[in-house]
C-alpha positions in Angstrom: -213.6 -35.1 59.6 -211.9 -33.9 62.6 -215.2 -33.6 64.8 -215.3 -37.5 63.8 -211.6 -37.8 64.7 -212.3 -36.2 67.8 -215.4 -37.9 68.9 -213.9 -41.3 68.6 -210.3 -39.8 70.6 -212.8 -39.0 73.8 -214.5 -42.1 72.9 -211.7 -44.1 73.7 -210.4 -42.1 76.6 -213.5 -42.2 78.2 -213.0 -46.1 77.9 -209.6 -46.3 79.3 -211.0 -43.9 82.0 -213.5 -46.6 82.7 -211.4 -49.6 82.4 -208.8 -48.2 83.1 -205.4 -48.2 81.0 -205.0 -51.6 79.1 -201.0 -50.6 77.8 -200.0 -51.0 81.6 -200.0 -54.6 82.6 -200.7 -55.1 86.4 -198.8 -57.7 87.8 -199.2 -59.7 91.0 -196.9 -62.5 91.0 -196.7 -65.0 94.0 -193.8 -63.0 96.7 -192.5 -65.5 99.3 -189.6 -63.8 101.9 -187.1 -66.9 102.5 -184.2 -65.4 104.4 -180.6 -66.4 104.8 -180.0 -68.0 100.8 -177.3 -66.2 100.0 -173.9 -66.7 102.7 -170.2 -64.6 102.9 -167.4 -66.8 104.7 -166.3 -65.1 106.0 -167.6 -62.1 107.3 -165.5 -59.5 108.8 -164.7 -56.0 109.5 -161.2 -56.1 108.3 -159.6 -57.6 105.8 -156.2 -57.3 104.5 -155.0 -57.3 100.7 -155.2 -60.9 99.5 -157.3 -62.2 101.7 -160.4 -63.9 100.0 -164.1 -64.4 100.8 -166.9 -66.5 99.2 -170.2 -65.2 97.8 -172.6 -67.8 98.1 -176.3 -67.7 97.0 -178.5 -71.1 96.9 -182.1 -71.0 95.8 -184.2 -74.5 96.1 -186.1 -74.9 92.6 -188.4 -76.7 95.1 -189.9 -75.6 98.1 -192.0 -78.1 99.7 -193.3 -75.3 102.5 -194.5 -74.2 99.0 -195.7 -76.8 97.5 -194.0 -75.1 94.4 -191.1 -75.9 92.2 -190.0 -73.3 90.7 -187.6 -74.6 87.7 -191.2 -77.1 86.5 -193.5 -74.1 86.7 -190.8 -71.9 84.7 -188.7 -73.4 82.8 -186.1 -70.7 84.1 -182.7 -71.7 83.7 -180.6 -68.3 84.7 -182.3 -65.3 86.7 -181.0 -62.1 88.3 -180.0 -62.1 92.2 -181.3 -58.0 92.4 -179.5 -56.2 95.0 -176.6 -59.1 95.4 -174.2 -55.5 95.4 -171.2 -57.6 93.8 -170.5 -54.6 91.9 -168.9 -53.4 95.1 -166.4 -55.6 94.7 -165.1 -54.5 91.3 -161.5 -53.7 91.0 -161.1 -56.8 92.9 -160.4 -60.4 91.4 -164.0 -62.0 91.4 -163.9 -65.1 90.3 -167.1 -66.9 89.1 -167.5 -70.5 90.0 -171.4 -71.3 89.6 -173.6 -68.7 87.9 -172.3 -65.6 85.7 -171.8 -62.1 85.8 -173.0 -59.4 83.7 -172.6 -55.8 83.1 -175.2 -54.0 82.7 -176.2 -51.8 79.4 -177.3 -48.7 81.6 -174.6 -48.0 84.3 -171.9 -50.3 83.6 -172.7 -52.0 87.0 -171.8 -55.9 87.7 -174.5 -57.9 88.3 -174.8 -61.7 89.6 -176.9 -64.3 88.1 -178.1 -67.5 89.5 -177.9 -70.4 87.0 -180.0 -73.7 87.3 -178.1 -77.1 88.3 -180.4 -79.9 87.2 -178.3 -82.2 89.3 -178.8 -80.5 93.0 -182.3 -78.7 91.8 -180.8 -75.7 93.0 -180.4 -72.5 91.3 -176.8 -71.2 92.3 -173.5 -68.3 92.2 -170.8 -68.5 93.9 -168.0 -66.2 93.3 -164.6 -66.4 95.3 -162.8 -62.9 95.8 -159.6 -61.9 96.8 -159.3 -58.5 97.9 -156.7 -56.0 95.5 -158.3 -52.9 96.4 -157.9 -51.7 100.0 -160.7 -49.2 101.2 -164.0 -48.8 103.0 -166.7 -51.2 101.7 -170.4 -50.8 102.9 -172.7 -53.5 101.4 -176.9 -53.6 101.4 -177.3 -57.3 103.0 -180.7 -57.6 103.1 -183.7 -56.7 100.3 -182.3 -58.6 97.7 -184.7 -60.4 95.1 -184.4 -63.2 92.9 -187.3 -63.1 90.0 -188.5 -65.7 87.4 -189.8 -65.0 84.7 -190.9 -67.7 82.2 -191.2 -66.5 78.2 -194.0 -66.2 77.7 -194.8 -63.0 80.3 -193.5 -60.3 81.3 -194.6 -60.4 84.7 -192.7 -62.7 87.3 -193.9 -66.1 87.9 -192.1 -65.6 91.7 -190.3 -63.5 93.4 -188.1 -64.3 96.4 -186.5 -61.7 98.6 -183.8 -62.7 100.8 -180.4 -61.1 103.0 -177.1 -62.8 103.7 -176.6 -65.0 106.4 -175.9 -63.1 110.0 -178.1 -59.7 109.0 -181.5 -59.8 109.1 -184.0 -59.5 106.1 -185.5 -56.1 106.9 -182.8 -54.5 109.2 -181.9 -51.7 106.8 -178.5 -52.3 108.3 -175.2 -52.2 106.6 -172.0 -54.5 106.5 -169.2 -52.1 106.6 -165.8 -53.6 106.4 -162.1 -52.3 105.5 -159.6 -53.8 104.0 -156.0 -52.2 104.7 -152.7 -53.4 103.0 
């Protein structure tokens, strides 16, 4: 019985050897770079308590350079803006005018998410904040992704990476501002 059990266990990792390993699911999902979607107005390097600024990301659904559209293929009506770094701004008033904001489960972190306006075939946050909090900020502006995922996968459909308006996509730089009182 166990020489059985064991001839069929190096069986099958011979297989997965061979084939390798069918539990992990390779995905190559179409990656297109669009810069300057999401926008900050405006952008400083001081501010002062009470002053405000405007988060702006806007994501065509179609994109004729493309010849895609994204909200047909999918079917996605809300997605993740990875990397947006609004959680920076918490212990500020942040509030949401287009899209939503979530916490979450793991590290308690604020995250935007991009919601689908049928009207303007746009998928679109915007998030007005007035600053509470002075301090040093430094904010990632560049690298951040938008994925969609349609239900029935689990890998992307698309993936778009982007920066905000005035840095440049693959700088590595940072936006470091202060605000004082």
């Amino acid at each position: 019985m166990v020489t059985k059990i064991l001839k069929t266990a190096s069986i099958v990792l011979v297989l997965l050897t061979l084939l390798g390993c069918p539990l992990e699911k390779f995905c190559k999902s179409p990656q297109f770079e669009i810069p300057d979607l999401i926008s900050v107005v405006p952008v400083d390097t001081v501010y002062h308590v009470g002053d405000q600024i405007v988060y702006t990301a806007i994501i065509p659904s179609r994109i004729d350079s493309l010849n895609i559209d994204i909200y047909e293929n999918t079917g996605v009506t809300s997605t993740w803006l990875m990397g947006s770094e609004i959680h920076k701004f918490d212990g500020n008033d942040i509030d949401v005018i287009k899209g939503f904001t979530r916490r979450l489960d793991y590290d308690n972190s604020l995250q935007a998410y991009l919601t689908y306006n049928p009207t303007d075939k746009v998928y679109e946050f915007q998030a007005r904040i007035t600053f509470t909090q002075p301090g040093e900020y430094s904010i990632f502006p560049n690298g951040m992704n938008i994925v969609f995922t349609s239900g029935d996968s689990d890998c992307p459909d698309y993936e778009i990476e982007t920066n905000i308006r005035g840095f440049h996509i693959h700088s590595g730089e940072m936006w470091e501002f202060r605000v004082v009182p």
